[in-house]
C-alpha positions in Angstrom: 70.9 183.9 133.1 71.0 180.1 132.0 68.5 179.1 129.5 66.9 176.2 131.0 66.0 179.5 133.9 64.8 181.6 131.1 62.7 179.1 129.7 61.2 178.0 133.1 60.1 181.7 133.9 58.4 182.2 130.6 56.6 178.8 131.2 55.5 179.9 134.7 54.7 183.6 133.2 52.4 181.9 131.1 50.7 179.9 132.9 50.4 182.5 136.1 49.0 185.3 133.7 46.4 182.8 132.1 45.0 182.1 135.5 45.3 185.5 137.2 43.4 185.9 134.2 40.6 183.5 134.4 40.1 184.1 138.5 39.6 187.9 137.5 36.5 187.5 135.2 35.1 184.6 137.0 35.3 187.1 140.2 34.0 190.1 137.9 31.1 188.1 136.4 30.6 185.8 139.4 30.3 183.1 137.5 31.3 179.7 138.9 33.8 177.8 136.5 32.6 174.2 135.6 35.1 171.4 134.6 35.2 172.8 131.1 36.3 176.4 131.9 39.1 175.1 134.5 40.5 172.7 131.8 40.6 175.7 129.2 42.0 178.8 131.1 44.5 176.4 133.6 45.7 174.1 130.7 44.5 174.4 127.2 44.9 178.5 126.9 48.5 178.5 128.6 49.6 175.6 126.6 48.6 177.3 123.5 50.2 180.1 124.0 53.6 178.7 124.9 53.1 176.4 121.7 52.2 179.7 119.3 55.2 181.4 120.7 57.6 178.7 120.0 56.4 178.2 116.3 56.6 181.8 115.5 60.3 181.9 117.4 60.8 179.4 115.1 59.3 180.9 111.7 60.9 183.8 111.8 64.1 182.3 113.3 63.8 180.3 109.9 65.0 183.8 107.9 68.0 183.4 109.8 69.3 180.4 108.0 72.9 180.5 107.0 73.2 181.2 103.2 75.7 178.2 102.9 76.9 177.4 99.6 77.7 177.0 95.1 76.5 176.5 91.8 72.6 176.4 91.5 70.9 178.4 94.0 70.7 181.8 95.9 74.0 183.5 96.3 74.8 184.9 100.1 76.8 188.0 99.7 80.4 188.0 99.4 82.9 189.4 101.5 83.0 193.3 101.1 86.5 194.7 99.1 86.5 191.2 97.4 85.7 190.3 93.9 83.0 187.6 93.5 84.1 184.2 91.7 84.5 185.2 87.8 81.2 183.8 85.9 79.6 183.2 89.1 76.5 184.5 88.2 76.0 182.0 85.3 77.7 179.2 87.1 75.4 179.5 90.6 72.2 179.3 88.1 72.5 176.2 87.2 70.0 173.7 88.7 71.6 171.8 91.4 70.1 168.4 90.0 72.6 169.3 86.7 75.3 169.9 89.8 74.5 166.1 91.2 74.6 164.7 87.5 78.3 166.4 87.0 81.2 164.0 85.7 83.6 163.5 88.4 87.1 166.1 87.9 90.0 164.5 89.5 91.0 167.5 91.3 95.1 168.1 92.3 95.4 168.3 96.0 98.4 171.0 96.6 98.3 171.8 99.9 96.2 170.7 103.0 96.3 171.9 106.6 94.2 171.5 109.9 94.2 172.6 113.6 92.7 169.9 116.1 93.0 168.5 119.3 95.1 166.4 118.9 97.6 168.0 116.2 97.9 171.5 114.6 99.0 169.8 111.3 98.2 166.6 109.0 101.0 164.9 110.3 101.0 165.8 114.1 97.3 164.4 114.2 98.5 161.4 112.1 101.1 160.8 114.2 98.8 160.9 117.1 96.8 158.2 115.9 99.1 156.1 114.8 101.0 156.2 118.6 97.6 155.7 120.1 97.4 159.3 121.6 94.5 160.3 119.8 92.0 160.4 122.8 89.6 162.6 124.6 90.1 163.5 128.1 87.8 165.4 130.5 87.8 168.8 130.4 88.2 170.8 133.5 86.6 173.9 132.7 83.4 172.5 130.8 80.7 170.8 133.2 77.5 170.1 132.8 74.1 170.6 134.4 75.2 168.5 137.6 78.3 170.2 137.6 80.6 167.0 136.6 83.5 167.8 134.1 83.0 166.9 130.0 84.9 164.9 127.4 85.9 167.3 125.1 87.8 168.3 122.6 89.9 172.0 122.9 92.4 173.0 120.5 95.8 174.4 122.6 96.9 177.8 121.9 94.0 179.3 120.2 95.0 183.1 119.3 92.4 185.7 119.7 94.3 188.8 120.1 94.9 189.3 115.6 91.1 188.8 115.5 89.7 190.9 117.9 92.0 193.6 116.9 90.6 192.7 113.0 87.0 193.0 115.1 87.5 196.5 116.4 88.5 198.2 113.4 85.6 197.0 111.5 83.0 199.7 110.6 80.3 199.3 111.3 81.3 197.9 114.3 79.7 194.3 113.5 77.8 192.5 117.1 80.2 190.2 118.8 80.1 186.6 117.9 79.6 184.3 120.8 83.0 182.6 122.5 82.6 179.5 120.6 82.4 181.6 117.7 85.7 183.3 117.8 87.7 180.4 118.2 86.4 178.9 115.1 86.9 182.0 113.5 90.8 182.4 115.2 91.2 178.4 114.2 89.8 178.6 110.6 91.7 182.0 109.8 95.3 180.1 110.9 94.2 177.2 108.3 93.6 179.6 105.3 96.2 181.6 106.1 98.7 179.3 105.5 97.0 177.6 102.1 97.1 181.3 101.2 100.7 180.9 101.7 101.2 177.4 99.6 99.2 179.1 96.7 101.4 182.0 96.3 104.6 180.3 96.3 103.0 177.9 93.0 102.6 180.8 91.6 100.6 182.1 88.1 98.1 184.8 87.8 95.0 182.7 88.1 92.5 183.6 90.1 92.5 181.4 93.9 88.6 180.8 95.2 87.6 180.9 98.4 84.8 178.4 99.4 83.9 178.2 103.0 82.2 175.5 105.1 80.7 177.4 108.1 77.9 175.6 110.8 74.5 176.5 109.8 73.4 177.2 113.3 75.6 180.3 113.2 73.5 183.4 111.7 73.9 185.1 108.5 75.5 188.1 109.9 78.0 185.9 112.0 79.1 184.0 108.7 79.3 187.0 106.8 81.6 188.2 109.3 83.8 185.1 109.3 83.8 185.1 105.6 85.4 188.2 105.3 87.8 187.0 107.9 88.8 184.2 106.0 89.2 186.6 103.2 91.1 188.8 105.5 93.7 185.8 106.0 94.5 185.2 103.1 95.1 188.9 101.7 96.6 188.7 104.8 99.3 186.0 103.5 100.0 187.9 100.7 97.7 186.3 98.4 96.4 190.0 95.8 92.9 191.0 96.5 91.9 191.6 92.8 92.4 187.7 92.3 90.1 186.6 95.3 87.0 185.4 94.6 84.2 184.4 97.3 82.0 181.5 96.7 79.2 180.3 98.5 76.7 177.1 98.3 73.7 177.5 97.7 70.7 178.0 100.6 69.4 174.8 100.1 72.8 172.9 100.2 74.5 171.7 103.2 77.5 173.3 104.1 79.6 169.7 103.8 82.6 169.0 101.8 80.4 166.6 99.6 77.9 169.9 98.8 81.5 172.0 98.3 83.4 169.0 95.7 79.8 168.6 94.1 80.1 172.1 93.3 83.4 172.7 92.3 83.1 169.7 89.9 80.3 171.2 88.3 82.4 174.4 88.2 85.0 173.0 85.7 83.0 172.9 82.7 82.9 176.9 82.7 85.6 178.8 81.0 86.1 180.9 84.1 86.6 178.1 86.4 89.1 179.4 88.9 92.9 178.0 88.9 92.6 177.2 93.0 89.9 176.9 95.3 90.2 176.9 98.8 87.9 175.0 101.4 88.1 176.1 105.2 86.0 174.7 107.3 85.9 175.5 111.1 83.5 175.2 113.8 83.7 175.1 117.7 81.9 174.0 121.0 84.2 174.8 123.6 82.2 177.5 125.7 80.6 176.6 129.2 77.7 178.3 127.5 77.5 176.0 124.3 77.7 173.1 126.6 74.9 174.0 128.4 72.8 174.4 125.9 74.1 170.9 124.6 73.0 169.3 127.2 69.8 171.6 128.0 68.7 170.2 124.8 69.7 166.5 125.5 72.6 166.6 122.8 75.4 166.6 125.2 76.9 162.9 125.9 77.2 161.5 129.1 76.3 157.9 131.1 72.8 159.0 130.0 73.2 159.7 126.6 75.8 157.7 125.1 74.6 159.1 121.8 75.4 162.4 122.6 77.4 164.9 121.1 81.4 165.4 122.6 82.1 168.8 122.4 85.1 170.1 120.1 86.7 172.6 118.2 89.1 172.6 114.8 89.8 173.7 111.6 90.5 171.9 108.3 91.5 173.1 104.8 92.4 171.5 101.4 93.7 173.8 98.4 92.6 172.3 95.2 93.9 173.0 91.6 91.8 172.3 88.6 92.6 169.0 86.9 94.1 171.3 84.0 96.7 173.1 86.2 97.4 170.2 88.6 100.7 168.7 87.4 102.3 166.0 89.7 100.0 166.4 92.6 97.9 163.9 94.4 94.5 163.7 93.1 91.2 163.4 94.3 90.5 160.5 92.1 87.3 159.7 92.5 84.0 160.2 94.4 80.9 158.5 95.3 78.3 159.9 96.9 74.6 157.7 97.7 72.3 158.8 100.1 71.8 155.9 102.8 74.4 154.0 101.5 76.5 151.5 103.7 80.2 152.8 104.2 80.8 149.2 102.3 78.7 149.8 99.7 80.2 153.0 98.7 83.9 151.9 99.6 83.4 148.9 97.4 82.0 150.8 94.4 84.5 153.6 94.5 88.1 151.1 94.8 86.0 149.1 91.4 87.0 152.6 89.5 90.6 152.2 90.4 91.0 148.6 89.3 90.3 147.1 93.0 93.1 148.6 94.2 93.2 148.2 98.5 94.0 151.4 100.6 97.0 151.2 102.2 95.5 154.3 104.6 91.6 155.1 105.7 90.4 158.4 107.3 86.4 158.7 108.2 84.8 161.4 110.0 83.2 158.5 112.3 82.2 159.1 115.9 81.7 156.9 118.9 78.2 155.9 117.9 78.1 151.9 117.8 75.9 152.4 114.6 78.6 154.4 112.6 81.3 152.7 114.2 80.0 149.4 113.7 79.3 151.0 109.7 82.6 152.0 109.6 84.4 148.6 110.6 82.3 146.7 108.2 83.7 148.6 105.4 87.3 148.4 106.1 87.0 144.0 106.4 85.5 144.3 103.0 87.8 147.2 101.0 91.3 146.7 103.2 90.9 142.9 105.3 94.7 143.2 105.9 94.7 146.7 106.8 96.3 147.4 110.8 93.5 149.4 112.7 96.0 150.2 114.9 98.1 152.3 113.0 96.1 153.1 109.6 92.9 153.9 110.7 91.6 157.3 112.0 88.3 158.2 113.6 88.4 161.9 113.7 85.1 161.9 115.7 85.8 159.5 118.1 88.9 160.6 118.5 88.3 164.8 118.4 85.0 165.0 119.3 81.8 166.7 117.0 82.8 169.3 115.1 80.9 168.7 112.3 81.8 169.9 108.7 85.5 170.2 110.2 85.5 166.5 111.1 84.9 165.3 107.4 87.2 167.9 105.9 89.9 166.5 108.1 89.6 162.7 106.9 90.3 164.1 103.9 93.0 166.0 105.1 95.1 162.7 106.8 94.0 160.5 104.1 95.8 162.8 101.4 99.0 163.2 104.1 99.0 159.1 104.3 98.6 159.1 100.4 101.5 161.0 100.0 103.5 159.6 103.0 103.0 155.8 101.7 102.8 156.2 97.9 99.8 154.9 97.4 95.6 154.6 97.4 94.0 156.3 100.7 90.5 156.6 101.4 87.8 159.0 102.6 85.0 158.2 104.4 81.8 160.3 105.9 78.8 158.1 107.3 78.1 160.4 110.3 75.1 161.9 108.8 73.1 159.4 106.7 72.1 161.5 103.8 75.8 163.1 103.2 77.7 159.7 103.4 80.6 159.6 100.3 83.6 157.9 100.0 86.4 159.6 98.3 89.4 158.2 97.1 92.8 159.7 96.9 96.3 158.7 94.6 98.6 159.1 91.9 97.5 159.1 87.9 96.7 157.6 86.0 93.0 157.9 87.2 90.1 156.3 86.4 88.5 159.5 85.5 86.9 157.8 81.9 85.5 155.4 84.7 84.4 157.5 87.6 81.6 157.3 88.5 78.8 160.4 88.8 78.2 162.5 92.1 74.4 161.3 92.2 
């Protein structure tokens, strides 16, 4: 049954029990009801009913809060059959304001993948930008409330059949995710499968870290399970089991790539800071479900609601190596992070670390809101004036749709493959949600890691 249906029967429920109700005992008594006792049992008593019943739906929902993320707070259990992160439990009690304070490490950058709409790899979706491909269309088989078609954002070839047949033989059997849920899952599992890949053939007998990014709306059990299937992946791709480690952030952290990079920083200083460390990050809308309840709770975009969200789907990764294994690898130079910060602001401050050196390349996780796209286009006149929009500039959500975490895991994803590509300074930029914006900046060393500035 549809939710808005669901939610319009309770409503009516309410409100016909309250005044079958009221007519009862005014009949029983035969009392006659004055203005005051019709205002209370026909308004004020079903009203307060509805409104206790949502907040309690909503305390107790609250114990359902994904247990996302590192160092300095509450760790959510790791995957079952693997090892947690060595010195985790020392490391993860550290207070996250020590985290924030953390000197920046200029992490190597040795492999990076990503499955979106518009690419199943760094350079397909860079190649779609640059040809002017990267667009959303309608989609067919999403519509919503007045039955008209979506713009949307679905992946092609999504493969389900590995992971249900992973599903099946679990045991317990664990309750079935929701659609959405197992193509993020099928999505993110192809991305760390083949970073699994890229870290075997470096080789060593370090210890590769698994930190991943997973929506917060999705329930603990639900990203315990895709945890494990993450995990799963990358034993999977021959990676050894005894040298897996699962990391997670900390309850209180958001599940970004800012919280994640915060973390690992803070993570070097220990002497049993892992060699690798993988990020996935996945997440998914397309289900006519999902959409519905996008646009039941005005979130879904349209002519009415041009702020609204595009539904989407993808996966992103980055494999990182510690700034003392990292050899001849791109870096991850430098970060600034500054809560309600202009795009500018950030861009400008970062680029001063590396000498003012201009980005020949700049990915942000920008959507088709005026106000982060208007953010967005003052920062690249100021840090790159001479920079083609046309060809060196990628919107992932404009272009891919919402997809949250995914989206600004991505930008650093095609910044690193333009990096690389063009031999020279790319940029990273996130200003979709105000109080995670960060620019990160990507290159060859030297770095200016005596220089760089602090995560705070």
């Amino acid at each position: 049954m549809q939710n808005w249906m669901k939610r319009s029967l309770l409503v009516v429920g309410v409100f016909g029990l309250c005044w079958i109700g009221a007519i009862w005992y005014w009949r029983s008594t035969t009392r006659i009801p004055n203005t005051s006792d019709l205002a209370l049992a026909m308004l004020v008593m079903p009203l307060t009913l509805i409104m206790g019943f949502w907040l309690a739906k909503k305390t107790f929902a609250g114990g359902d809060a994904p247990a996302t993320a590192g160092a300095g707070g509450a760790q959510a259990p790791a995957a079952p059959g693997v090892p947690d992160a060595p010195g985790s439990a020392g490391a993860q009690a550290a207070a996250p304001a020590a985290e924030a304070a953390a000197a920046w490490a200029p992490f190597g950058v040795a492999a990076t993948a990503l499955r979106m709409a518009h690419g199943d790899s760094p350079a397909e979706l860079a190649a779609a930008f640059a040809e002017g491909q990267a667009r959303l269309d309608l989609d067919p088989e999403l519509t919503d409330l007045q039955g008209f078609p979506v713009m949307a954002g679905r992946v092609a070839d999504v493969e389900l059949e590995a992971l249900e047949e992973w599903l099946s033989a679990q045991q317990p059997a664990p309750r079935a995710p929701a659609a959405e849920q197992l193509r993020a899952m099928a999505l993110g599992g192809d991305v760390a499968a083949g970073l699994a890949e890229q870290a075997s053939s470096l080789g060593g007998d370090g210890v590769l870290q698994l930190l991943p990014l997973l929506p917060a709306e999705w329930p603990v059990p639900t990203q315990e399970l895709a945890t494990r299937w993450l995990a799963h992946r990358i034993i999977d791709a021959g990676w050894p089991k005894e040298r897996l480690a699962v990391r997670q952030l900390p309850a209180s952290a958001p599940a970004t790539p800012l919280a994640a990079l915060r973390a690992l920083s803070a993570q070097t200083a220990s002497a049993a800071a892992p060699a690798h460390s993988i990020l996935v990050a996945c997440d998914s809308s397309i289900d006519a479900e999902a959409v519905e309840n996008l646009a039941v709770n005005g979130k879904l975009f349209g002519q009415r609601n041009p702020n609204g969200r595009m539904p989407a789907e993808g996966a992103a990764g980055i494999l990182l190596q510690s700034p003392k294994e990292a050899s001849d690898e791109l870096r991850l130079l430098a970060l600034h992070a500054k809560e309600d910060a202009s795009s500018r602001e950030l861009a400008e401050e970062i680029l001063a670390q590396a000498n003012g050196a201009k980005p020949v390349y700049i990915a942000a996780d920008t959507d088709h809101r005026a106000a982060v796209m208007a953010d967005l286009m003052q920062c690249v006149e100021a840090a790159a004036p001479d920079l083609d929009a046309n060809t060196a500039l990628a919107c992932i959500g404009a272009a891919c749709g919402h997809t949250g975490a995914v989206g600004s895991l991505a930008a650093i994803v095609l910044a690193h493959e333009q990096a690389l590509e063009n031999e020279g300074f790319a940029l990273a930029l996130s200003n979709n949600i105000p109080t995670q914006r960060y620019a990160l900046l990507l290159g060859q060393l030297p770095a200016p890691a005596s220089k760089a500035p602090s995560l705070s």
